[in-house]
Structures are given as structure tokens and as C-alpha cells.
C-alpha positions in Angstrom: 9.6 -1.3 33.9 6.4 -2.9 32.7 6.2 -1.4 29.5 9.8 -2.7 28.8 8.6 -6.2 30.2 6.0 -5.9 27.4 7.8 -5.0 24.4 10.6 -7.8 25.6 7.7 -10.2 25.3 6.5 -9.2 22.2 9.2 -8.8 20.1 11.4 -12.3 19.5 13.6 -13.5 17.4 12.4 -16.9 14.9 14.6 -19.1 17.6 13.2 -17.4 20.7 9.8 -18.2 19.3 10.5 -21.8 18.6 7.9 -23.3 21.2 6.6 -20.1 22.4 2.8 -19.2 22.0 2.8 -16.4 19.0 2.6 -12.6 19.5 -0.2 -11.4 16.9 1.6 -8.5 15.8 -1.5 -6.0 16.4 0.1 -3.1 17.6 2.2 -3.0 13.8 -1.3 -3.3 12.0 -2.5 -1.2 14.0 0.0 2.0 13.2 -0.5 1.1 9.6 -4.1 1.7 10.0 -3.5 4.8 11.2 -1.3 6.1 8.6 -3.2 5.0 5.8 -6.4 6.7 7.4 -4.3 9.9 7.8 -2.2 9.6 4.4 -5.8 8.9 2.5 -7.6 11.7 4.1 -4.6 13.9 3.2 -5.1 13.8 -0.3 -8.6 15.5 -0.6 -6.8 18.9 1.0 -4.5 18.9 -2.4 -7.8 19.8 -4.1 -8.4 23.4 -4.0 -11.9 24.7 -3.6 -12.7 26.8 -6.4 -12.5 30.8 -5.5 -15.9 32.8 -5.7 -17.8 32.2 -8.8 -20.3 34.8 -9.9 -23.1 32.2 -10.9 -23.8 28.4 -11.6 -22.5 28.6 -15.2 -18.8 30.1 -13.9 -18.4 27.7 -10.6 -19.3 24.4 -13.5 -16.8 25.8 -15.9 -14.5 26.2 -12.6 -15.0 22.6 -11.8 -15.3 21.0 -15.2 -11.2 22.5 -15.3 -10.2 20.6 -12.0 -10.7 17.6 -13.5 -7.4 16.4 -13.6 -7.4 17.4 -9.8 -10.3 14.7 -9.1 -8.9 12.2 -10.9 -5.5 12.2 -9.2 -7.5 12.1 -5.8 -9.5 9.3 -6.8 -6.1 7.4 -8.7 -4.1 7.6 -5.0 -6.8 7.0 -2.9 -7.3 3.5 -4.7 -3.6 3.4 -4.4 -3.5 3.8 -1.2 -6.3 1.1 -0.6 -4.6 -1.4 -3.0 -1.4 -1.1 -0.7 -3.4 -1.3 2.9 -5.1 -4.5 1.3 -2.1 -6.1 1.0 -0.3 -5.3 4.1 -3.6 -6.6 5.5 -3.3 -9.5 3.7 0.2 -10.2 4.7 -0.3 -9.3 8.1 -3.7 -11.8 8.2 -0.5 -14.8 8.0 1.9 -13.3 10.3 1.5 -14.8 13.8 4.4 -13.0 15.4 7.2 -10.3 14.7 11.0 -9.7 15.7 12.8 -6.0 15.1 13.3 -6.7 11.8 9.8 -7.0 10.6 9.3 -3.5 12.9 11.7 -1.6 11.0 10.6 -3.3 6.7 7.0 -2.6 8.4 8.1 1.4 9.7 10.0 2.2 6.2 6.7 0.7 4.5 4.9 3.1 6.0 6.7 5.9 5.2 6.8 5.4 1.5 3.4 4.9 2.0 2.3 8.5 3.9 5.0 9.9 0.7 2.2 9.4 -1.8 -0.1 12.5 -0.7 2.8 14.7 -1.5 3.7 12.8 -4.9 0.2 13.3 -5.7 0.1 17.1 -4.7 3.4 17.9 -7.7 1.2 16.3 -10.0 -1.8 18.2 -9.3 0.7 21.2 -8.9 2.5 20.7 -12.0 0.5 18.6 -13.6 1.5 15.1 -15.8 5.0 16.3 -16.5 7.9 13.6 -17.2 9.7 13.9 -13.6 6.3 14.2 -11.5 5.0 10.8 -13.1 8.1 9.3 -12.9 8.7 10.5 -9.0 5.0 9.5 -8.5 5.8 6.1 -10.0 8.9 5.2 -8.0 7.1 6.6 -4.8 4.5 3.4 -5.7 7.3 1.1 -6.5 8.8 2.1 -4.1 6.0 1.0 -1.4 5.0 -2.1 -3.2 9.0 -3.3 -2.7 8.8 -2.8 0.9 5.8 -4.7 1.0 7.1 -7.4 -0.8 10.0 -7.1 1.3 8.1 -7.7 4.8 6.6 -10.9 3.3 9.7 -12.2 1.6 11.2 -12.2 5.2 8.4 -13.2 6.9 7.3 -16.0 5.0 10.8 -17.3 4.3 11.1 -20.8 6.3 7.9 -19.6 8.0 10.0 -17.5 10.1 7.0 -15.3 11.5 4.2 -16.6 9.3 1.6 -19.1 10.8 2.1 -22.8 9.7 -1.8 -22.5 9.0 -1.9 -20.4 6.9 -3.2 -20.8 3.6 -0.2 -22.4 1.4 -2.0 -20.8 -2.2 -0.9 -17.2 -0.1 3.2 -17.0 -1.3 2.5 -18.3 -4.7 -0.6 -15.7 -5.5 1.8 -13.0 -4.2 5.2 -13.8 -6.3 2.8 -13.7 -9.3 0.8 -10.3 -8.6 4.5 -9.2 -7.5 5.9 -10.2 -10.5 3.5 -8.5 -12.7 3.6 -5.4 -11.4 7.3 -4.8 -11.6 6.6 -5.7 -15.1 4.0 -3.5 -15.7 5.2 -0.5 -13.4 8.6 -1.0 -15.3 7.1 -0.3 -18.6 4.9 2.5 -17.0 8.5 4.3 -15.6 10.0 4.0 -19.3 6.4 5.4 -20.9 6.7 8.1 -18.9 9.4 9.8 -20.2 7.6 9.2 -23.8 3.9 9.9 -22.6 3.5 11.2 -18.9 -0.2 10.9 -19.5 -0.1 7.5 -21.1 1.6 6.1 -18.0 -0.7 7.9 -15.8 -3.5 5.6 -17.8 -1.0 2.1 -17.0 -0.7 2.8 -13.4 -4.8 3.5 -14.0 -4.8 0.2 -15.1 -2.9 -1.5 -12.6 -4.7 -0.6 -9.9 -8.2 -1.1 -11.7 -6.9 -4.9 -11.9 -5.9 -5.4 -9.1 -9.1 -4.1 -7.5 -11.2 -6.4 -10.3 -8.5 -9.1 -9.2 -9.7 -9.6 -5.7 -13.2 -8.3 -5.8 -13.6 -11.1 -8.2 -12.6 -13.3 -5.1 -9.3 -14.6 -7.7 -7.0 -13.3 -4.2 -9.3 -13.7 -1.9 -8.3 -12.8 2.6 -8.6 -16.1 3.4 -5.7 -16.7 5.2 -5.9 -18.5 8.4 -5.3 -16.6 11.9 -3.2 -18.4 14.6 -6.0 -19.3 16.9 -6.9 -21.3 13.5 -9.9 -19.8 12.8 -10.3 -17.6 9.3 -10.9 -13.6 9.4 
């Protein structure tokens, strides 16, 4: 069948690559874009509308108390967008893809679509010791896989372009590195201060956002037609 033809082509294996034009793995990048549109748009139905106020004053007071609601919202949504940035960035150096990569990139995913439900027990139960923790290891938990994908990937340059930028594997060891650092701390603190973890993994994804909108990890990695995008 064609469709069999296709997929035969498109997946190979690093020695069925050697001296074969490269695959752009679109169709993966593609389904990630479609679950982190869906898992992102997901977390604004956790936020209840408030029921039938009898005037201005009531519905303020009404929404002045779901603050902690909007705050979650806006926390995983930057999640969310931190961890689609850097699948994006990983998959700006990959020029082709085997089954491996498929199945790192498919359980990826799914930690990732996790987070709208680890948001919704906070915002449920509020900052309690085993929501923050389960909310935390849902995000280490996505960040592994991701650093997981470009470990094997990048290893040997087994699927990732020999143009692309060389600065790319050192800048993620050392964002990689410091967040199992931080997030580590953040797990322990949370049995202490749910709340005060809440505020590190605040903070880590504030930096990393400030990191890269500072142009410090900048998407400059080089496609395999050799042009950058």
C-alpha cells in the first residue's frame, strides 16, 4: 500500500540513513503542535465561571477569591509554552527520525497533555503537599522526556543535522542541569511549603522565559536545507 511505502520511507534507522537524503520529521512536530494547542486550551475550562452574582460589588468579591484559580492558569500555560519551545528547539536540529525517536517523542507528549489535569487537583484542592508534588513530577516528568529525545538524537549526530548550530547540546546540558537542580529542591520544599514551591517552579519558568527572550538561547539552529528558521 502507499501509505505503508510512505512511512517505510520515512522512518530509518541512523545506518539506513547513512547517505540517504534526510526525512524532516514534520509529521512528529506536527502532532506536538496539536497537543499542546489542545492541552493549553484545556486549562482555561478548570476555571469555573462565577455563579449569579446580585450586583458588581458581589461578582468582584467573587472573582477577587479565584485568584489562586488565574494564577494556576496563567503558571501552566507558560509551562506548557516553555516545554513546546524546547521541543521546537530540538526538533529545529533534527533532520530525520527512526521508531525510536517516535515512541521518546509520543510518551513526551503525553506527560505533556497530563499537565491540564495536574493543574485542575491544584485548583480543586488547592496548594496541598501531594498536589504540588504530583504537579511537580508531572513537569519533571515532561522535561526528562524531552531531554531524553535530544540525548538520543544528538548522540553521534544520530538524527541531528551536522549543521546544526554546535553552541545547541552545550546550552541544553546546562538549562538541563539547572533545572533538575532547582525542580529537585522545589519537590523537597514542597513537603515543607506547598506554596513556596509553587513560587520556585514560578521562578523557573519566569527565567527561562527571561533566558531566551533575552536572545541568551536563541532558535537559531540551522535546518537541513542549510538555511536558518
Amino acid at each position: 500500500m502507499a501509505g505503508e511505502a510512505d512511512l517505510g520511507r520515512s522512518v530509518s534507522s541512523p545506518s539506513q540513513s547513512v547517505g540517504l537524503p534526510p526525512v524532516p520529521p514534520v509529521r512528529l512536530a506536527a502532532l506536538a503542535d496539536g497537543v499542546f494547542a489542545i492541552a493549553m486550551t484545556l486549562l482555561v475550562f478548570e476555571i469555573s465561571v462565577p455563579v449569579l452574582a446580585a450586583d458588581n460589588a458581589e461578582l468582584t468579591d467573587l472573582l477577587v477569591e479565584m485568584r489562586p484559580d488565574f494564577l494556576m492558569y496563567v503558571l501552566s500555560f507558560l509551562v506548557l509554552g516553555v516545554y513546546w519551545l524546547i521541543h521546537h528547539t530540538i526538533f529545529n536540529a533534527i533532520e530525520r527520525y527512526d521508531t525510536t525517536l517516535i515512541w521518546l517523542n509520543i510518551v513526551f507528549l503525553m506527560f505533556a497533555a497530563f499537565i491540564p489535569f495536574s493543574t485542575a487537583l491544584i485548583v480543586e484542592h488547592g496548594a496541598m503537599a501531594v498536589t504540588v508534588v504530583f504537579y511537580g513530577v508531572n513537569m519533571l516528568a515532561v522535561f526528562l522526556m524531552g531531554w531524553a529525545m535530544w540525548t538520543y538524537a544528538s548522540s553521534d549526530h544520530r538524527l541531528v543535522a551536522r549543521s546544526a548550530n554546535p553552541d545547541l547540546g552545550r546550552r541544553v546540558r546546562t538549562i538541563g542541569l539547572v533545572y533538575l537542580a532547582v525542580s529537585a529542591v522545589a519537590l523537597a520544599l514542597a513537603f515543607v511549603s506547598p506554596l513556596a514551591s509553587m513560587i520556585v517552579y514560578a521562578v523557573i519558568v519566569l527565567g527561562v522565559i527571561g533566558f531566551t527572550a533575552s536572545g541568551r538561547w536563541r532558535i537559531d539552529t540551522v535546518s537541513p536545507s542549510g538555511r536558518q528558521r
